[in-house]
C-alpha positions as CSV (number, residue, x, y, z in Angstrom):
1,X,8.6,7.0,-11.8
2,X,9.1,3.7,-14.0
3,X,6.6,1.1,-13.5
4,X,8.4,-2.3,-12.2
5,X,7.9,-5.0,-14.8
6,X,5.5,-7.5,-13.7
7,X,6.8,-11.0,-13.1
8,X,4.4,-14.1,-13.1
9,X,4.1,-15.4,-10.4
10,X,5.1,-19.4,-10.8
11,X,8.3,-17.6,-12.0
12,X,9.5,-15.5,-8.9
13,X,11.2,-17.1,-6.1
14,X,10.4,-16.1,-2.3
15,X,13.8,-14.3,-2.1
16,X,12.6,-12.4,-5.3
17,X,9.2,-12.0,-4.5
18,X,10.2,-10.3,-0.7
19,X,12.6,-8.4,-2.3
20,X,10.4,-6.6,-5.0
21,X,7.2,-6.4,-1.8
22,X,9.9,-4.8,-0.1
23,X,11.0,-2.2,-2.1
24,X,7.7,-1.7,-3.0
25,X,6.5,-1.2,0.4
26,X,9.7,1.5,0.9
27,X,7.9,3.5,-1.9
28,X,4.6,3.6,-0.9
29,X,6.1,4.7,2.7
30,X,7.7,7.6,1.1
31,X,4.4,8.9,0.0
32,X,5.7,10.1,-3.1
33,X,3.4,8.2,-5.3
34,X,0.4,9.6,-7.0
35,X,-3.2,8.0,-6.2
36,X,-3.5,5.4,-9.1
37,X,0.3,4.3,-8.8
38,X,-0.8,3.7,-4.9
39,X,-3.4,1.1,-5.5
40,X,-1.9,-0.3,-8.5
41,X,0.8,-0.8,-5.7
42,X,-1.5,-2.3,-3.2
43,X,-2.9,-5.1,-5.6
44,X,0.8,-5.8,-6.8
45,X,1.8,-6.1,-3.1
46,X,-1.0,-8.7,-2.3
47,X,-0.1,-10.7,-4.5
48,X,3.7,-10.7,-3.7
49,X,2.3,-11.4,-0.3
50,X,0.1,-14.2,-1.0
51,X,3.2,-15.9,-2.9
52,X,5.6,-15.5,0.0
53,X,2.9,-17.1,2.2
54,X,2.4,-19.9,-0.1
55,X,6.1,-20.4,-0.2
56,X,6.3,-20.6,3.5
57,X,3.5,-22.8,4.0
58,X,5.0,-25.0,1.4
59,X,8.4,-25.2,3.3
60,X,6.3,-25.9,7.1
61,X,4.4,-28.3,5.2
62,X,7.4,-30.1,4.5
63,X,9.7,-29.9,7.6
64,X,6.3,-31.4,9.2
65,X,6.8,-34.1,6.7
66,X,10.5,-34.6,7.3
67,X,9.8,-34.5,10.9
68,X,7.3,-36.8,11.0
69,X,4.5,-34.8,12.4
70,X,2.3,-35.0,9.0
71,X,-0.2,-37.7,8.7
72,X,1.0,-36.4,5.0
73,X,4.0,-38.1,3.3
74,X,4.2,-36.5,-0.2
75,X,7.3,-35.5,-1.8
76,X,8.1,-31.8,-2.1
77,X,8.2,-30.4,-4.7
78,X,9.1,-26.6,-5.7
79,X,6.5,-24.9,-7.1
């Protein structure tokens, strides 16, 4: 099975980023990957995980802003 190439991180998008976690996750439900391709495909997945978080957090940061519930008024920007 081909390796998916690795992206950097500051360059994936959330859309990207849950995309590739979820096909990712659809292969290691299949079971069809050996041992070493399994946890080279957990540590990938944590990290597409972290970045959708931070994404999200990013975004609720922000509508708290906009809404006025944040003692916080910075501007957003996209990371």
């Amino acid at each position: 099975m081909p390796k998916a190439p690795v992206t950097a991180p500051a360059s994936l998008t959330y859309e990207a980023a849950l995309q590739e976690l979820e096909a990712l996750v659809a292969r290691v439900e299949s079971g069809q990957l050996p041992l070493d391709e399994l946890l080279v495909g957990y540590q990938r997945g944590a990290e597409l995980l972290k970045i959708c978080r931070d994404r999200l957090q990013a975004v609720e940061q922000q509508i708290k802003v906009l809404d006025g519930k944040s003692d916080e008024a910075k501007p957003w920007t996209q990371e």
